[in-house]
N, C-alpha and C positions, 0 to 999 in steps of 0.2 A: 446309431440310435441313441445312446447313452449321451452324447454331445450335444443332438439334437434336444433331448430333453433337459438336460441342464442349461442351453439357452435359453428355451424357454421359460424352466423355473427362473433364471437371471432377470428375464422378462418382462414377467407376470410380478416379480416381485419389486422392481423398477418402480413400472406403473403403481404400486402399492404404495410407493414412497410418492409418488407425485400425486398421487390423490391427498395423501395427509398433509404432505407440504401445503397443497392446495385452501387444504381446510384451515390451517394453522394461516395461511396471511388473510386468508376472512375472517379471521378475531377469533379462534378457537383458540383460549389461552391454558386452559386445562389440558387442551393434546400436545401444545407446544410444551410444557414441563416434562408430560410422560415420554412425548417422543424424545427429548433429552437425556429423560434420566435411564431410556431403555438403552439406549447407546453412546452409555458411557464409559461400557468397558472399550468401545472403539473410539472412543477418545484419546481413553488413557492408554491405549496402546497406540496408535498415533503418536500423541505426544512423546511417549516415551521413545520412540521409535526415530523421531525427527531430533531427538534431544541428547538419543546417547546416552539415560540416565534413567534409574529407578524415578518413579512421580507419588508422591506423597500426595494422595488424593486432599489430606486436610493440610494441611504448609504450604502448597504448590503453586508456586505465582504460574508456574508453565500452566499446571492445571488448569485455572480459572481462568489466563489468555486460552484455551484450548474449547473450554464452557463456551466463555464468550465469540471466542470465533466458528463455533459450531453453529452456535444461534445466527449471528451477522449472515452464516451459507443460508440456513433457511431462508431468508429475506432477500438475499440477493441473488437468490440462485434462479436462473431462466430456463424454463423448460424446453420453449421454443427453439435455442439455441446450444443446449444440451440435452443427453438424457442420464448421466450419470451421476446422482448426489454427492457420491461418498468419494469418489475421484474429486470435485468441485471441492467439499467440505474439504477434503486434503490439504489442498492448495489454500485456501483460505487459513488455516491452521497453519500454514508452514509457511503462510508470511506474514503473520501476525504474531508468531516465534520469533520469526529474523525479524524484524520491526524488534521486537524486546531486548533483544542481543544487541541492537545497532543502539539502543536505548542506553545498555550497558555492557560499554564495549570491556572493560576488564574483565567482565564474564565469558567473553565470547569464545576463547577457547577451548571452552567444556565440550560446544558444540557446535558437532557435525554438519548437522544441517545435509544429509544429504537427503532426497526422496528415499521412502524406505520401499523394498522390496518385499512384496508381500505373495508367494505363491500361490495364495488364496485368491487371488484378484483374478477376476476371469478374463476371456481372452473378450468378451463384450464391453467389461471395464477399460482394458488398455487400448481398443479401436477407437475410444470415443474419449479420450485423456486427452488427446492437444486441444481437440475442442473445448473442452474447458477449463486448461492451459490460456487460451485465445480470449476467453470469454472474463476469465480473473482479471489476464492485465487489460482488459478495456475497461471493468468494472472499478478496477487501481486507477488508473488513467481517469475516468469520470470522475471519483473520488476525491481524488487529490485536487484536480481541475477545482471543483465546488468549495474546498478548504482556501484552495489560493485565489480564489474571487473574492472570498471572503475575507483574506487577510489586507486583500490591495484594500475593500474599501475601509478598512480602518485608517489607511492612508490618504481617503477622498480621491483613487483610483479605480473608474471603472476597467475593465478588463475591454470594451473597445478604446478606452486613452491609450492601453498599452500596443495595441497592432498599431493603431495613428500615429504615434509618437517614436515605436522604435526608429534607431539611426538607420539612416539609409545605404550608407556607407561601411564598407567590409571594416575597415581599418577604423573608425568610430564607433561599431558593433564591438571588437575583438576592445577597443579603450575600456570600454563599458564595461563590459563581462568582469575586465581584469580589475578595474577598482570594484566592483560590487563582491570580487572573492577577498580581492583584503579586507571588505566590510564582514563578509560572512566567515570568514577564519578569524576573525577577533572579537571575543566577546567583549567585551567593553564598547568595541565600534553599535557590536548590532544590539547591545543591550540602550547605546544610546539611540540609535536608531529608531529601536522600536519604540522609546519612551517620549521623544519628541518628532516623531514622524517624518524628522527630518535628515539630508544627507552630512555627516562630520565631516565639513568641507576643512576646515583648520587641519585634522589630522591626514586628511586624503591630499591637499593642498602639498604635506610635507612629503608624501610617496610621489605623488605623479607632479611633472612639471608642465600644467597645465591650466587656463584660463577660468576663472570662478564662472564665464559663462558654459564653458562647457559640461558641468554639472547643472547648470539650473536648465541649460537646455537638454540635458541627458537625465535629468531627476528620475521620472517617470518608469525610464528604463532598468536604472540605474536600484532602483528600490526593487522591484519588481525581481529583478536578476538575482539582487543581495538574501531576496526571503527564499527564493527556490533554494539557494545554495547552501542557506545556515539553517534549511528545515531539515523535517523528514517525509519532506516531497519527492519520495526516493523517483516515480515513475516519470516525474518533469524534469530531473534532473538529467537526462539524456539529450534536452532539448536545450540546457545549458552546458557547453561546453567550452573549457577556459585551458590552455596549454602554458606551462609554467615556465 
């Protein structure tokens, strides 16, 4: 009986949070603060918990990535395809952490980063955790997808140029990949890159012993490949793979 009742407080109190969420993206901006500022001590225990380290509520670069990514859950969180907030918010919080660390990787040793283990999570919580698990990285995946459209067309690359245009060819794919990583492992390369939209054929010219047409026929690709790889388009970068 005791079980059955605690599910349903877990329940009832769910649904509580999906009505305010509710409210809060109809333009309730007065609830989206309080709803914030009531849970923040599960913030800061999150954070601290994903970090390995006391958090300095007023110092706290964690902190305010942790604010901020609490708010991002409210907005992007799906009901239809979840029911658990605070397992959601988690994960949002704990890769907007690692996004920080990958940012500044000399710090990254401090932390752990691993999921924290909270006894307090119910067993309604942990049934409904891959779910969104599944639900974050498509919402990373959409995300990033809408950054890298956006970056092609600063290069006057629509995102159909880039399916038309990829090489057809296994071994002209794998050419590609391989010059667009010595673009993106050197900054000077993709610094010039980004600054004249164009491929550093002189310097790539001196690595690969190949035909200046095969860059202006592989441009497209070749650009496209170099910005996944030198971003932090961490979720498309599975979909570039380059073997050294």
């Amino acid at each position: 009986m005791g079980a059955i009742l605690k599910n349903k407080r877990d329940e009832n109190f769910n649904n509580n949070i999906l009505c305010t969420i509710n409210r809060i993206k109809n333009g309730d901006h007065e609830l989206r603060e309080e709803f914030i500022n009531s849970f923040k001590p599960y913030i800061i225990k999150t954070v601290s918990n994903l970090s390995g380290k006391y958090v300095d509520v007023q110092n706290s670069d964690e902190f305010s990535i942790g604010l901020s990514a609490f708010n991002e859950a409210i907005d992007s969180f799906n009901p239809c395809k979840s029911m658990v907030f605070f397992s959601f918010s988690t994960l949002v919080i704990k890769r907007r952490l690692t996004d920080y660390v990958r940012r500044n990787k000399k710090h990254s040793h401090v932390y752990p980063f691993t999921y924290f283990e909270d006894k307090g999570i119910s067993f309604f919580d942990q049934a409904h955790f891959r779910n969104e698990a599944i639900e974050l990285n498509s919402y990373e995946i959409l995300l990033d997808t809408k950054n890298f459209i956006k970056k092609l067309s600063t290069y006057g690359i629509k995102f159909e140029d880039l399916i038309n245009k990829a090489p057809k060819h296994q071994d002209s794919k794998y050419l590609c990949l391989r010059i667009a990583k010595v673009i993106a492992d050197d900054k000077k390369l993709l610094d010039k890159l980004g600054k004249t939209g164009r491929i550093p054929k002189a310097e790539i010219l001196k690595c690969f012993k190949i035909n200046k047409k095969t860059l202006e026929r592989n441009r497209i690709f070749i650009i496209a490949a170099a910005l996944i790889l030198g971003s932090e388009l961490h979720t498309l970068r599975d979909f570039v793979t380059v073997s050294d």
